[in-house]
C-alpha positions as CSV (number, residue, x, y, z in Angstrom):
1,X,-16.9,-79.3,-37.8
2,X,-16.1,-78.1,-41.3
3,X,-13.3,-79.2,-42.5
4,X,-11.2,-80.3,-39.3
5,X,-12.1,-84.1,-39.2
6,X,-10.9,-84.6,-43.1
7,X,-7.8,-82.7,-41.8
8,X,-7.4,-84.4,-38.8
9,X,-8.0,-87.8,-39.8
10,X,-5.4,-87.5,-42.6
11,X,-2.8,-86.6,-40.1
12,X,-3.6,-89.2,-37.2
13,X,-4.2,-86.7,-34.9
14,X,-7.1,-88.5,-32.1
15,X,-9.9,-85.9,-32.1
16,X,-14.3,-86.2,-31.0
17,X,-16.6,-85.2,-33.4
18,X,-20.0,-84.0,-31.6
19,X,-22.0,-81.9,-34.3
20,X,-25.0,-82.8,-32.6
21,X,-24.9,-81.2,-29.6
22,X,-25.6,-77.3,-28.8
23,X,-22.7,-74.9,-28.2
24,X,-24.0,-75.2,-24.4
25,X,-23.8,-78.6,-24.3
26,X,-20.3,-78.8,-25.0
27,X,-19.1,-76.2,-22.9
28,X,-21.0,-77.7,-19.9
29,X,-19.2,-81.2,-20.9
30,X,-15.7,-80.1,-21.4
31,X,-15.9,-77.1,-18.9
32,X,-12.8,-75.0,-20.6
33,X,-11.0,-72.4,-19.1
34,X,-10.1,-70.8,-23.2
35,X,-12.3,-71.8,-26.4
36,X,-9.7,-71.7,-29.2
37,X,-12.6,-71.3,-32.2
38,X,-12.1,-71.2,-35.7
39,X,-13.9,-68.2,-38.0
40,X,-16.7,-68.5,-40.6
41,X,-20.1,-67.4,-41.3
42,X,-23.5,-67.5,-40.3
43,X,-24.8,-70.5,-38.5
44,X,-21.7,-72.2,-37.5
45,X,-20.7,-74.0,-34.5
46,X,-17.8,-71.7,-34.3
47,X,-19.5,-68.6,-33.6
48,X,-22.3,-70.5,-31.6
49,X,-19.5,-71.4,-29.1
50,X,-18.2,-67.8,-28.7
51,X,-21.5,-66.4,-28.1
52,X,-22.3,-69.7,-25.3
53,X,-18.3,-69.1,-24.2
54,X,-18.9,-65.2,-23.7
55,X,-21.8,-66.0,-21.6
56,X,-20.0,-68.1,-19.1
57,X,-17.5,-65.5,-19.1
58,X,-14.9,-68.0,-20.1
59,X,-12.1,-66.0,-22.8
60,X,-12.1,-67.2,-26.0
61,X,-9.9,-66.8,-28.4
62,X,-9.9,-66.9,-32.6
63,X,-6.8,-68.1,-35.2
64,X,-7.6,-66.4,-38.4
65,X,-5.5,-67.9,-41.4
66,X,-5.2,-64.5,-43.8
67,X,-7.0,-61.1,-44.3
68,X,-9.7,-61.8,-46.8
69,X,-13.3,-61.0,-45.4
70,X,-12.2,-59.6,-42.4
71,X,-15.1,-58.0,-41.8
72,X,-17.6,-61.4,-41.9
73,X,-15.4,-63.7,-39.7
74,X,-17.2,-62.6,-36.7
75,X,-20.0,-61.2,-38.5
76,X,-22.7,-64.3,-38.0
77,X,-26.0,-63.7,-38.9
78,X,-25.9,-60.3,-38.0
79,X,-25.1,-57.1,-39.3
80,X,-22.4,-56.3,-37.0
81,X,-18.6,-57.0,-37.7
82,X,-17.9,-57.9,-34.5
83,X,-21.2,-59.6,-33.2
84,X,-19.3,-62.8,-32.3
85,X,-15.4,-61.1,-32.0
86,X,-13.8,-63.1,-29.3
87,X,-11.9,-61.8,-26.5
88,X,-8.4,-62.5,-28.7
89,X,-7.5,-62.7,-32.4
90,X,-4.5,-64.5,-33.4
91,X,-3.6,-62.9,-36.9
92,X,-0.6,-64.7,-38.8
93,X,1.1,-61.0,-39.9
94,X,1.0,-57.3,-39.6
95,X,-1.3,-56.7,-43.1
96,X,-4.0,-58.9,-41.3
97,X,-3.9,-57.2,-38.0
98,X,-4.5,-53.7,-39.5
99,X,-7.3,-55.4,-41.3
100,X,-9.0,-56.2,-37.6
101,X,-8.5,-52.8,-36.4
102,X,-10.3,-51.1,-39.3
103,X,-13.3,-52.9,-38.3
104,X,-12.7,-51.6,-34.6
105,X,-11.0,-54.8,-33.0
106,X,-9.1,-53.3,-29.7
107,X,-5.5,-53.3,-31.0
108,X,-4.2,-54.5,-27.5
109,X,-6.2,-57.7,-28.3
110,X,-5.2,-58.9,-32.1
111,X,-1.6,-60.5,-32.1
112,X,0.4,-60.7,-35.2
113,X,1.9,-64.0,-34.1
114,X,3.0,-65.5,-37.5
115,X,1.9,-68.8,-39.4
116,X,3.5,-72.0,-39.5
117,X,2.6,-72.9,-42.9
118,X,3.9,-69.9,-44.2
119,X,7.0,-70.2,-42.3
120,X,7.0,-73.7,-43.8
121,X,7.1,-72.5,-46.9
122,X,9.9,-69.6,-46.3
123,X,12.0,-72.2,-45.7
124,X,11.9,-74.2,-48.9
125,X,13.8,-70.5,-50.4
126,X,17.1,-71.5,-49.9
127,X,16.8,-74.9,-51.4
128,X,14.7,-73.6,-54.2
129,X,17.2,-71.0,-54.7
130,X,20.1,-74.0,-55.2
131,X,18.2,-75.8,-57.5
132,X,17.3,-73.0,-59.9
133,X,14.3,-72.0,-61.9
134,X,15.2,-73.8,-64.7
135,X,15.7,-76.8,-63.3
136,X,12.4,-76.5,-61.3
137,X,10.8,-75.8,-64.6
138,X,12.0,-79.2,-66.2
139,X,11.3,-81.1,-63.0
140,X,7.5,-80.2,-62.8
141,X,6.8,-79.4,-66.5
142,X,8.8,-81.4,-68.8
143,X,11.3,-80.1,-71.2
144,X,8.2,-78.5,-73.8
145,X,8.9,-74.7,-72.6
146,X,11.9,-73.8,-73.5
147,X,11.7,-69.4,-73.3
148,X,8.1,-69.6,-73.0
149,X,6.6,-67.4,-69.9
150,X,4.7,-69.7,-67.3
151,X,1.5,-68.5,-65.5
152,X,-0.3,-70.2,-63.1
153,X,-3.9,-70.1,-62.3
154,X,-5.1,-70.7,-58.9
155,X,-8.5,-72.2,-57.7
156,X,-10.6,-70.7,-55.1
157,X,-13.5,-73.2,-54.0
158,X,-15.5,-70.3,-52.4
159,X,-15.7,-68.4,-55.3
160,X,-17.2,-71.4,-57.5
161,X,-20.1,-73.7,-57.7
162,X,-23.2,-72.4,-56.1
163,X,-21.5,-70.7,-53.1
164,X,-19.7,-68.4,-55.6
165,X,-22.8,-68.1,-58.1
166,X,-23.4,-64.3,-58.8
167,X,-26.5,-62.5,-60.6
168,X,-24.7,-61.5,-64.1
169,X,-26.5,-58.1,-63.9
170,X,-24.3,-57.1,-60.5
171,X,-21.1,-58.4,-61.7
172,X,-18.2,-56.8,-63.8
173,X,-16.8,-59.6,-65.8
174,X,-19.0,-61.6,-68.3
175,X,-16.5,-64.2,-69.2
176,X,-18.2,-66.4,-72.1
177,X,-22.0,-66.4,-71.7
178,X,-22.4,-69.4,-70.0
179,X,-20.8,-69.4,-66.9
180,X,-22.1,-68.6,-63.8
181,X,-19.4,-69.5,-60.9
182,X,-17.5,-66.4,-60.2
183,X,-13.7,-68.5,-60.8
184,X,-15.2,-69.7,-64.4
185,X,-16.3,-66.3,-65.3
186,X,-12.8,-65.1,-64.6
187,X,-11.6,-68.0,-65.9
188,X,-13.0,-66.9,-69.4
189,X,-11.7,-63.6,-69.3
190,X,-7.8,-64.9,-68.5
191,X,-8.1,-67.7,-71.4
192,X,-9.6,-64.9,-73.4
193,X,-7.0,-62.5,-72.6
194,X,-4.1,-65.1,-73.5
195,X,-2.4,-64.4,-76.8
196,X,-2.3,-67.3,-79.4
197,X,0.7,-68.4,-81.3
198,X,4.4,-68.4,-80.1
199,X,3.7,-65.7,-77.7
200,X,0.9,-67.9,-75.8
201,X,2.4,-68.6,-72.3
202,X,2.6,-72.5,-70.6
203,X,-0.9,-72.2,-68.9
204,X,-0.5,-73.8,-65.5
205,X,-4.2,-74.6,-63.6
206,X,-4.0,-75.4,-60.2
207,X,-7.1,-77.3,-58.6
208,X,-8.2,-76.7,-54.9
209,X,-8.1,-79.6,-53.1
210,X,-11.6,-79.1,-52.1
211,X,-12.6,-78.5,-55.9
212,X,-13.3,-80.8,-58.4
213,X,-12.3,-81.4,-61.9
214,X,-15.5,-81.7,-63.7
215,X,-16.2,-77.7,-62.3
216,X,-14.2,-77.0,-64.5
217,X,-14.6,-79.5,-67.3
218,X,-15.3,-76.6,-70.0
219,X,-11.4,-75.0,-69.2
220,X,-9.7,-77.5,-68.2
221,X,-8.4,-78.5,-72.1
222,X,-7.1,-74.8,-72.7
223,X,-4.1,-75.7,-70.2
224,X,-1.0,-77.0,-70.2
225,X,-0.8,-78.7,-67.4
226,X,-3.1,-79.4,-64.4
């Protein structure tokens, strides 16, 4: 569910989609001896499956991607932390795992066992390194920058749109007036914030994947490059 079969699809990899059967169901068909389960909120299959998984006594297990929201990946609909913890939580560093054990995860059962991504991208430091930041500059801007500082703005989906709407009253940045997703509020505050003139850096915006343009559509001409 989620976002698997976009990812999976785009990499070939063979995979069943069944969103319409019950956590139960699947379990009964596939009879596992470990659930490997993703993390998310209330409602989702993910969670359903630990709970149906935890009732057959069969150990489950959890790959969380980075520490933000700790404390709602196992949350579900409830109030409790740890309502729909699995038996294991693979965490991709150190900084994660001490995030799990604040919220009263056993520390014998969260492994920091590293991120392939993120070793993906370690390993682009040397050749980076060769090529120098100028060059990389010139290669993915153009030559128009010459001494002027870059800064980059990245997109969070979850925090625009209507899953990142806020009540203005409960939030601390106002941003414009008119915006009301969480990213384009701050958004207005960092192109408010940026100095005119000379001294106004190369603004850099970089769009989630999962995000579209037109989200955007009153920002997008006070950058640089997109």
């Amino acid at each position: 569910g989620g976002q698997a079969p976009a990812f999976l699809e785009k990499r070939g990899i063979v995979f069943e989609k069944d969103p319409e059967s019950s956590a139960a169901d699947i379990l009964d068909r596939w009879m596992p001896r470990v659930l490997l389960a993703g993390t998310a909120d209330s409602g989702t299959l993910g969670t359903r499956l630990i709970a149906a998984a935890r009732a057959r006594s069969i150990t489950t297990v959890a790959g969380v991607d980075a520490r933000f929201s700790a404390d709602h990946r196992f949350r579900g609909p409830s109030g409790d932390p740890l309502e729909f913890a699995p038996d294991w939580v693979l965490v991709p560093d150190q900084w994660t795992r001490e995030a799990f054990l604040a919220i009263g995860c056993s520390p014998e059962r969260v492994l920091a066992v590293g991120q392939p991504h993120l070793d993906y991208v370690r390993s682009l430091v040397p050749e980076f390194t060769r090529e120098g930041r100028a060059a990389i500059r010139t290669r993915l801007f153009g030559n128009d920058l010459p001494g002027r500082r870059v800064v980059l703005f990245i997109d969070e989906p979850r925090l625009s749109g209507s899953q990142g709407t806020k009540d203005p009253a409960q939030y601390t940045l106002r941003g414009r007036g008119k915006s009301t997703g969480r990213t384009q509020i701050v958004l207005d505050e960092f192109l408010e914030s940026m100095p005119e003139g000379p001294s106004r850096p190369y603004l850099v915006f970089r769009i989630h994947p999962r995000s579209s343009a037109q989200d955007y559509k009153d920002h997008l001409s006070s950058f640089d490059f997109i």
